[in-house]
C-alpha positions as CSV (number, residue, x, y, z in Angstrom):
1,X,25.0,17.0,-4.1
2,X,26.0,15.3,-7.4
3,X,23.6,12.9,-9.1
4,X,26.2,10.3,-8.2
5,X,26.1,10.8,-4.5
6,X,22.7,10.7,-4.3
7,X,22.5,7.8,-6.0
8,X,24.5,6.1,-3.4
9,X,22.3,7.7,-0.5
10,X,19.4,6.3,-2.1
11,X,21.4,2.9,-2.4
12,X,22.7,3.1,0.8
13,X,18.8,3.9,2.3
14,X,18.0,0.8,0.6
15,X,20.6,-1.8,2.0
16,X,19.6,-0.2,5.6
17,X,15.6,-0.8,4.8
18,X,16.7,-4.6,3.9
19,X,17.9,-5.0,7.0
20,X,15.6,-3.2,9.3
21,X,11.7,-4.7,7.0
22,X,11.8,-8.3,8.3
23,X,11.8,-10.8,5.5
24,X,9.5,-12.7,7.3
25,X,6.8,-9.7,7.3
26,X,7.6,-9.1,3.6
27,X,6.5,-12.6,2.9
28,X,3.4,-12.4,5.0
29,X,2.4,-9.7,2.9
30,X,2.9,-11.1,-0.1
31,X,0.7,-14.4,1.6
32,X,-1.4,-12.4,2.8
33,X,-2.4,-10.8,-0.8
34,X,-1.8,-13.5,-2.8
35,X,-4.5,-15.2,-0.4
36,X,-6.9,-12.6,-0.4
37,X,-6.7,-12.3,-4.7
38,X,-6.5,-16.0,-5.2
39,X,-10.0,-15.8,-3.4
40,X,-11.2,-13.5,-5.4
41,X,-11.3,-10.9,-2.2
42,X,-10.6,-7.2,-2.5
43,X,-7.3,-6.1,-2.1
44,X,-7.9,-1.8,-1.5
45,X,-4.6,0.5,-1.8
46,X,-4.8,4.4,-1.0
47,X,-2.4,6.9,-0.2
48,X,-2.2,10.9,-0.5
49,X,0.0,12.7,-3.1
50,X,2.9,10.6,-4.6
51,X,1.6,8.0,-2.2
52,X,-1.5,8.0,-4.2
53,X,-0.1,7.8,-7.5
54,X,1.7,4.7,-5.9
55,X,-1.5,3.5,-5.0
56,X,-2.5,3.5,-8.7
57,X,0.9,2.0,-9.8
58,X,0.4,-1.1,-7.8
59,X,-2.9,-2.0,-9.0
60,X,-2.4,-1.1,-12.6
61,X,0.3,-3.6,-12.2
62,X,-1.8,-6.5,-10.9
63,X,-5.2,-5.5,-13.1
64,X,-3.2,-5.4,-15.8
65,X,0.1,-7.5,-15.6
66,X,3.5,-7.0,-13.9
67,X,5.4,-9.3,-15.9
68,X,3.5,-12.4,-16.6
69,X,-0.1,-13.2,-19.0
70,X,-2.4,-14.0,-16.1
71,X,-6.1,-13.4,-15.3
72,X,-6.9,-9.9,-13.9
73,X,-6.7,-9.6,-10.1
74,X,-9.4,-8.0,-8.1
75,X,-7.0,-4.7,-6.8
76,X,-8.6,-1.6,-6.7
77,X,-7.4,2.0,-6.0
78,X,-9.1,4.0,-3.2
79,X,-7.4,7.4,-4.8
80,X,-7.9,6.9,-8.1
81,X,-11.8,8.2,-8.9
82,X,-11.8,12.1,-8.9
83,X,-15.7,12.6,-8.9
84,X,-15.5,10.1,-5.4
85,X,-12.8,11.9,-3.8
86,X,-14.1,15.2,-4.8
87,X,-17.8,15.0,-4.3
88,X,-17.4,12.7,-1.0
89,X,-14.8,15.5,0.4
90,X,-16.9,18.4,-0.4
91,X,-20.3,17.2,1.2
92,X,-18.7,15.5,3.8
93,X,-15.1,15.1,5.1
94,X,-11.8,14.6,3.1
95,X,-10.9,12.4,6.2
96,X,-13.4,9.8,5.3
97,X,-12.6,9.8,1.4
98,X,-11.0,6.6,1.6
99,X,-13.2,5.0,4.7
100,X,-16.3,5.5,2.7
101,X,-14.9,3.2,-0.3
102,X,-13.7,0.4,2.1
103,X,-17.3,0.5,3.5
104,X,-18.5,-0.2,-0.3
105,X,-15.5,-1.9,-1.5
106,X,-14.6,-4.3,1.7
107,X,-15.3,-7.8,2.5
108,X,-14.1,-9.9,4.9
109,X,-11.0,-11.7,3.8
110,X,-10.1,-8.8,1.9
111,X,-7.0,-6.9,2.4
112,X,-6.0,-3.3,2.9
113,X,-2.5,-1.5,1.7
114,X,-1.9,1.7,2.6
115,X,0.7,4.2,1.9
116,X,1.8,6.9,4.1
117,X,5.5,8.0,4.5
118,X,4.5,9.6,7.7
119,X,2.5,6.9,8.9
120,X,-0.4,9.7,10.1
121,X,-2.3,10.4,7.4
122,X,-5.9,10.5,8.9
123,X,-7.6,9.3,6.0
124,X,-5.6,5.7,5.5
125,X,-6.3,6.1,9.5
126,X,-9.5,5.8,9.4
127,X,-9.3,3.6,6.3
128,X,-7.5,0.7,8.2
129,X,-10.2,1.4,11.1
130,X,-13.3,0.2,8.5
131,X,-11.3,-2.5,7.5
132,X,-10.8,-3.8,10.7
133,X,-14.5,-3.8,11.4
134,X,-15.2,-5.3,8.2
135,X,-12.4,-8.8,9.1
136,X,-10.0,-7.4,6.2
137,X,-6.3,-7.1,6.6
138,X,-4.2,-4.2,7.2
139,X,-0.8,-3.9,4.9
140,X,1.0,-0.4,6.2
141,X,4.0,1.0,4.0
142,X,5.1,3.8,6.3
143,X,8.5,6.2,7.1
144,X,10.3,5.4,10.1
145,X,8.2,3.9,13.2
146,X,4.9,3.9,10.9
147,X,3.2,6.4,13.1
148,X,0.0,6.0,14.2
149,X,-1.0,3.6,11.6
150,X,1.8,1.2,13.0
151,X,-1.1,0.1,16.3
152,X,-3.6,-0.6,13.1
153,X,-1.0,-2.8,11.2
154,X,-1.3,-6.7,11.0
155,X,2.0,-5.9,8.9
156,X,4.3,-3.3,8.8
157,X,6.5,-2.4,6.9
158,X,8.3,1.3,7.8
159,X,11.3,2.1,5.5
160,X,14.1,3.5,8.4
161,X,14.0,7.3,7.3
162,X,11.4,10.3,7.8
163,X,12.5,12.0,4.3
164,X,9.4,11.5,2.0
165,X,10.7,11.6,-1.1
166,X,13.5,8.9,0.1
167,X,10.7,6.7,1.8
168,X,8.8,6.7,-1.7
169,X,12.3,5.4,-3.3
170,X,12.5,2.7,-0.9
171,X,8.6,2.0,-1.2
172,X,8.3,1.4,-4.9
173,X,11.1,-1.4,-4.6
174,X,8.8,-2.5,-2.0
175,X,5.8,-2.8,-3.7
176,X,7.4,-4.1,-7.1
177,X,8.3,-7.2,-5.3
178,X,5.4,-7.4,-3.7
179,X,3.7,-7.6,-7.2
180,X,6.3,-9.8,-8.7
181,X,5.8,-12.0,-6.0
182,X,1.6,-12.0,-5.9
183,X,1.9,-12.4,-9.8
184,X,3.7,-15.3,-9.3
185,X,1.8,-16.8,-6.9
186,X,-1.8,-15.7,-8.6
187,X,-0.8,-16.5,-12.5
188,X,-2.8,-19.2,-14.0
């Protein structure tokens, strides 16, 4: 395949995914987190592999900025500490890494992203199963159907494809709106 035709795959993936996510569930996740931060409420992302280091691009962008001088918003990365992840998955469960820190990190009000092209990752799982005992919100970016996390979703929002690395395309122009569009609403 030549760089230019995948290119227009990718292009192609992403006209389809505008018509398949509802804008309507785009802009209650965007409410939803610009709520929850306006508050001053938690707003968790997590996600394994490349859905992890998304996790850490989305709240770098609204700790730090995305493209406007604003006060610091209360997002916080379930996969970004290394001595949690490691030392929580060696004495107890690697499936719990990321339910343990919505236990400490949680709050009602709060909201919940998670990232998982297939939609069955058992860690963001059980993840969005804390958070719904704790009254927080679940955001799901998922492949195709969203999986099992698609029953724990208050919003989903399942780019039409079950290729992973054409997912993670899709989800970053996902979540860079979905930043722009918090920033915007959060800036002061």
């Amino acid at each position: 395949m030549s760089f230019k035709s995948y290119v227009l795959a990718a292009s192609r993936l992403m006209e389809e995914t505008s018509r398949h996510v509802q804008d309507a569930h785009v802009e209650k996740a965007v409410a939803t987190v610009a709520t929850a931060l306006t508050a001053k409420k938690a707003f968790l992302v997590c996600g394994n592999g490349g859905s992890a280091s998304d996790a850490m691009h989305i709240t770098g962008e609204l700790v730090g900025r995305f493209l406007k001088e604003r006060r610091a918003l209360k997002a916080i990365c379930l996969s970004s500490n290394p001595a949690v992840l490691t030392a929580w998955a060696n004495d107890y469960s690697y499936d719990t890494i990321f339910s343990r820190q919505v236990e400490a990190f949680g709050e009602p009000g709060g909201v919940i992203l998670g990232l998982s092209t297939s939609g069955n990752s058992k860690n963001v799982i059980l993840a969005f199963e804390e958070a719904k005992k704790l009254g927080m919100t679940t955001i799901a970016m998922t492949g195709a159907g969203g999986g099992k996390l698609a029953a724990l979703s208050d919003i989903l929002l399942d780019v039409p494809s079950r290729s992973t690395p054409d997912i993670q395309q899709v989800h970053i122009c996902l979540y860079h709106y979905l930043c722009q569009e918090v920033e915007a609403r959060c800036a002061v």
